[in-house]
Every structure is written in C-alpha cells, then in structure tokens.
SERO-4910 file (N, C-alpha, C, O; in steps of 0.05 Angstrom, whole numbers):
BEGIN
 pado doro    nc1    nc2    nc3   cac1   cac2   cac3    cc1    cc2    cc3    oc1    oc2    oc3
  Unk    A     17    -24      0      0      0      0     18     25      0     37     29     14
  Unk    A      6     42    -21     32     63    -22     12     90     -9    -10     94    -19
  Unk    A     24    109     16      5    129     31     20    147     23     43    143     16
  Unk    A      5    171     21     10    204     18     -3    227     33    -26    234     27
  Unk    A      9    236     50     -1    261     63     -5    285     52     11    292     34
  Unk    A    -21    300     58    -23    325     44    -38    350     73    -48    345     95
  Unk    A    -35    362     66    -58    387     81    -38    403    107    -47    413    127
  Unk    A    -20    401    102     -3    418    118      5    442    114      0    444     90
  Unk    A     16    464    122     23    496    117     24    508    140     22    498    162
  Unk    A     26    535    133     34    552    156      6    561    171    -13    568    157
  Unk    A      4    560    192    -22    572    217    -16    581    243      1    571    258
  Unk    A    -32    604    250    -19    618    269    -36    605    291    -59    596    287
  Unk    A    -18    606    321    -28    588    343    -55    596    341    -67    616    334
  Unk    A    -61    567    355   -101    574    358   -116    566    334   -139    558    335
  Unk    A   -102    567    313   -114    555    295   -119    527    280   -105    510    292
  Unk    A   -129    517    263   -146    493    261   -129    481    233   -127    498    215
  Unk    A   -118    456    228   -117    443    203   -128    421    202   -134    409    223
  Unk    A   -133    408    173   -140    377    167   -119    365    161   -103    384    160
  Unk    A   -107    345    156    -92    336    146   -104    311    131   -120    299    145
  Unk    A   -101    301    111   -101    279    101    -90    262     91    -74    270     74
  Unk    A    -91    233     97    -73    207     82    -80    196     60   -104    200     58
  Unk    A    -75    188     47    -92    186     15    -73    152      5    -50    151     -4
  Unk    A    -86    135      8    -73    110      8    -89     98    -20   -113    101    -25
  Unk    A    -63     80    -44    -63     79    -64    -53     46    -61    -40     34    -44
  Unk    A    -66     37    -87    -62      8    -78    -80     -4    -67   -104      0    -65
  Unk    A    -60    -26    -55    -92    -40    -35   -106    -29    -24   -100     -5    -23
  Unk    A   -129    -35    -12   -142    -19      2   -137    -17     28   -135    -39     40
  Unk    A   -135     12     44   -124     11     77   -151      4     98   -155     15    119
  Unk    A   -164    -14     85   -185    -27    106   -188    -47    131   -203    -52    150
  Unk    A   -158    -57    114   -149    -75    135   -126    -74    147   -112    -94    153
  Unk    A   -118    -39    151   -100    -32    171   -109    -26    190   -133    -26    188
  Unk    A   -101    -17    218    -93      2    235    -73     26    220    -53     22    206
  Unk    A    -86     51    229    -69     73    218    -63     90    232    -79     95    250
  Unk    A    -41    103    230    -27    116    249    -29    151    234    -31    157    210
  Unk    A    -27    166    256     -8    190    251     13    196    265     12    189    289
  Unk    A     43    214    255     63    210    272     74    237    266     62    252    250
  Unk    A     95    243    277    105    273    275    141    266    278    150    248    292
  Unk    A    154    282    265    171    294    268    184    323    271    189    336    251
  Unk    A    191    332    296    209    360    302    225    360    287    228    340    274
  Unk    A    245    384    283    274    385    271    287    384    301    282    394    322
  Unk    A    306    366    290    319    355    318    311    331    334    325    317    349
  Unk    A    289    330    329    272    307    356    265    279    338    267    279    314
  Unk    A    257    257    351    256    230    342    226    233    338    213    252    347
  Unk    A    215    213    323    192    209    308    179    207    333    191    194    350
  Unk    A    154    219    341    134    214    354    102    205    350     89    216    332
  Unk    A     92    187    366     63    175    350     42    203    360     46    218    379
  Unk    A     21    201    343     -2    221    348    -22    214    350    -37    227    365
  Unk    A    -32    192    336    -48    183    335    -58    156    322    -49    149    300
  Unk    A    -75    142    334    -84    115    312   -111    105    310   -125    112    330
  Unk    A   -127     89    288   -141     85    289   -151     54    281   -136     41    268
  Unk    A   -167     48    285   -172     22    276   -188     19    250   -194     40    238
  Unk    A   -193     -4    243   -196    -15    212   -226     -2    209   -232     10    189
  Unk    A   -239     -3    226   -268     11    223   -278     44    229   -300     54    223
  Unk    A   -257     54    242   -266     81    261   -268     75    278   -267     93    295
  Unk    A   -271     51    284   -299     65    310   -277     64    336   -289     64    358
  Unk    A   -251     62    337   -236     57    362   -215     70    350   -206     66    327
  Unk    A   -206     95    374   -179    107    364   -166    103    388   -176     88    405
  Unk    A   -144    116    391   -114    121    411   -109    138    411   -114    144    387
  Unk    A    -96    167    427    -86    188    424    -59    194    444    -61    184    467
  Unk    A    -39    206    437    -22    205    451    -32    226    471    -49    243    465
  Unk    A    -23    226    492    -30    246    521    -26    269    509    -40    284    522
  Unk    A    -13    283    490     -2    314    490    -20    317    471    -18    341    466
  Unk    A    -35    308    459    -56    322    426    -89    312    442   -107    326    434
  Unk    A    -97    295    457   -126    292    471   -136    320    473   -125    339    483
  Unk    A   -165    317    458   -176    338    464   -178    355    439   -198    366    429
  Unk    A   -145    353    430   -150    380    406   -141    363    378   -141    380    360
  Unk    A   -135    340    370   -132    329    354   -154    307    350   -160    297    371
  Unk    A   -167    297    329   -188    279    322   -183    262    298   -183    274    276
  Unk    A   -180    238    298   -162    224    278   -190    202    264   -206    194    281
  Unk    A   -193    196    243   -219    189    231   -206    180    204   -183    187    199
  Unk    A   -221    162    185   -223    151    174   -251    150    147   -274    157    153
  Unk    A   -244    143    123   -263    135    106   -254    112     91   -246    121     70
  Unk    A   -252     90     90   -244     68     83   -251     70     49   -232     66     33
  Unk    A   -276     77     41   -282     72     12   -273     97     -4   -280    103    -27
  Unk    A   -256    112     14   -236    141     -2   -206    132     10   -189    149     14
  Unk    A   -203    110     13   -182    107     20   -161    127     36   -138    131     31
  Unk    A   -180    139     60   -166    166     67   -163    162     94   -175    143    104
  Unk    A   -150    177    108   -140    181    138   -140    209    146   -126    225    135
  Unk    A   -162    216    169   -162    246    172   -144    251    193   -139    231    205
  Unk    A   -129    274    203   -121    286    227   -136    315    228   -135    333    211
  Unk    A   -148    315    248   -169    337    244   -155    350    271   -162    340    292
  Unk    A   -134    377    272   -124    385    284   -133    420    291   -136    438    274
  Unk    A   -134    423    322   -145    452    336   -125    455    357   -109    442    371
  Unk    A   -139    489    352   -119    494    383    -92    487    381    -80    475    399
  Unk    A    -77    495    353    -50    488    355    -35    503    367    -43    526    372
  Unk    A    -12    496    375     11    506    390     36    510    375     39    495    355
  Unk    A     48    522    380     84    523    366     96    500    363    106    491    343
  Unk    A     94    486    393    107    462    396     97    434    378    111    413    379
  Unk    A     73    435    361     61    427    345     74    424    318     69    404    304
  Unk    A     86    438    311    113    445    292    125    414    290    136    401    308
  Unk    A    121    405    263    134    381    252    136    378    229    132    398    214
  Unk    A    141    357    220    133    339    186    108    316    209    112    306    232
  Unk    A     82    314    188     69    291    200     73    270    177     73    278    154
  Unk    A     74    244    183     69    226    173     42    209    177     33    209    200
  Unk    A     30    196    162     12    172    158     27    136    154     44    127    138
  Unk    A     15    127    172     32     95    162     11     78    172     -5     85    190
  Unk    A     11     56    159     -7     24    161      0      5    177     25      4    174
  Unk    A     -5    -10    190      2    -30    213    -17    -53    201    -40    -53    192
  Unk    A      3    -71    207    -15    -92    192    -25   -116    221    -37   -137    219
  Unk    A    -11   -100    250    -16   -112    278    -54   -101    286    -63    -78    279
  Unk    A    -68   -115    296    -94   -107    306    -94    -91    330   -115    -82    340
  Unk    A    -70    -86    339    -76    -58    364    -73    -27    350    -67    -17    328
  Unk    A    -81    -20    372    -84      8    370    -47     23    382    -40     40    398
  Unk    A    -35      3    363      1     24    380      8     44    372      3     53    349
  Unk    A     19     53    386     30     84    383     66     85    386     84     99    396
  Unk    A     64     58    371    103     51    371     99     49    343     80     36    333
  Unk    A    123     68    327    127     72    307    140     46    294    132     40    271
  Unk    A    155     34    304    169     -4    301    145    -24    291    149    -45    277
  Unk    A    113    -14    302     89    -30    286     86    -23    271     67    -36    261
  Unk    A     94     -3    253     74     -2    227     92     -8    200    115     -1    196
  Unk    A     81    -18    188    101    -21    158     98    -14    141    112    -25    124
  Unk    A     77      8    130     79     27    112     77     51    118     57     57    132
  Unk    A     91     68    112    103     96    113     95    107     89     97     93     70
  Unk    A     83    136     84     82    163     69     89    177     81     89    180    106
  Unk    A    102    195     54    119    212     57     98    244     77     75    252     76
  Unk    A    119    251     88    104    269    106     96    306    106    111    320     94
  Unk    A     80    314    115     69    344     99     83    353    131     88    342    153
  Unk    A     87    381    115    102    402    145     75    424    155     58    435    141
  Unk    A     80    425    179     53    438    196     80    456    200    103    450    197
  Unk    A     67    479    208     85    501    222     58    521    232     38    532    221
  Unk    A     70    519    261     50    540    277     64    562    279     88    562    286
  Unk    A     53    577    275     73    607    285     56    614    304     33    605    303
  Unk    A     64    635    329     62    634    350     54    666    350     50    678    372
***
C-alpha cells in the first residue's frame, strides 16, 4: 500500500488544520493507521491511531482533546483533524499502516510509511 499526506502549511497558534492520508493500492481497510510527527531535531513521535473501522482510536497524552483522527475506508483516506494548535506542534506529520490489530503508538508496528506534509504554527 503506497500512503501520501497532504494538508499541511503555515497557521498561526489557535488555529485549526486537516490533514489527510490518501492510500493507493490495496485498500487501507485492513489496517490500523497511524499518525506520527517529526520535530527538527527530535525523534519520530506517534499522534495518533485508528482502527480498521473508526470506530476505536488512541491518542497520545499531549494532542487529547485537540486532535481527532478518523477515517473513510471507501476514499481510501486518513483524517487528522487538528485545533488549538501550538508552536510546539511544529513538525513533518506522517501517515503509516500497521498490519498488527492494536491500536500502537510505537512507530516499530507499522510497515507502511508516506511521505510526510510540514505543519508550522507560528506563535
């Protein structure tokens, strides 16, 4: 399955982005899907995941609340529905596929990777 992120750019704190995964190929119905982040400087961190249907997500402790991670299986898409951003919000996000049935937020489960869109909050 080949994934692609898109919907990233510049937003000043407080404000709201979508992001989307856009998965080509098989179909990502029978993943678990992740979102993940990278800082400049800092190691890959998880953000979020979801399961094969919606209906069960995971959120890492620092995005609860202001991040909402969703799914359309027959658009082959992965939402990150992101508020209330912060500076420290500032990354590249990635989308990736897990072909494990949990909901992990260890980057070592998933085995497909797209390439990742840059968020920048300005402050």
């Amino acid at each position: 399955v080949q994934l692609q992120a898109s919907g990233g750019g510049l937003v000043q704190a407080g404000g709201s982005l979508r992001l989307s995964c856009a998965g080509s190929g098989r179909t990502i119905s029978r993943y678990v899907m992740g979102w993940f982040r990278q800082a400049p400087g800092k190691e890959r961190e998880s953000v979020a995941t979801v399961n094969w249907s919606g209906g069960s997500t995971n959120y890492a402790g620092f995005v609860r609340g202001r991040f909402t991670i969703s799914r359309d299986n027959a658009k082959k898409t992965v939402y990150l529905q992101m508020a209330s951003l912060k500076p420290e919000d500032t990354a590249v996000y990635s989308c990736a596929a897990s072909k494990y049935g949990s909901l992990s937020l260890l980057p070592s489960d998933y085995h497909y990777w797209g390439q990742g869109t840059l968020v920048t909050v300005s402050s």
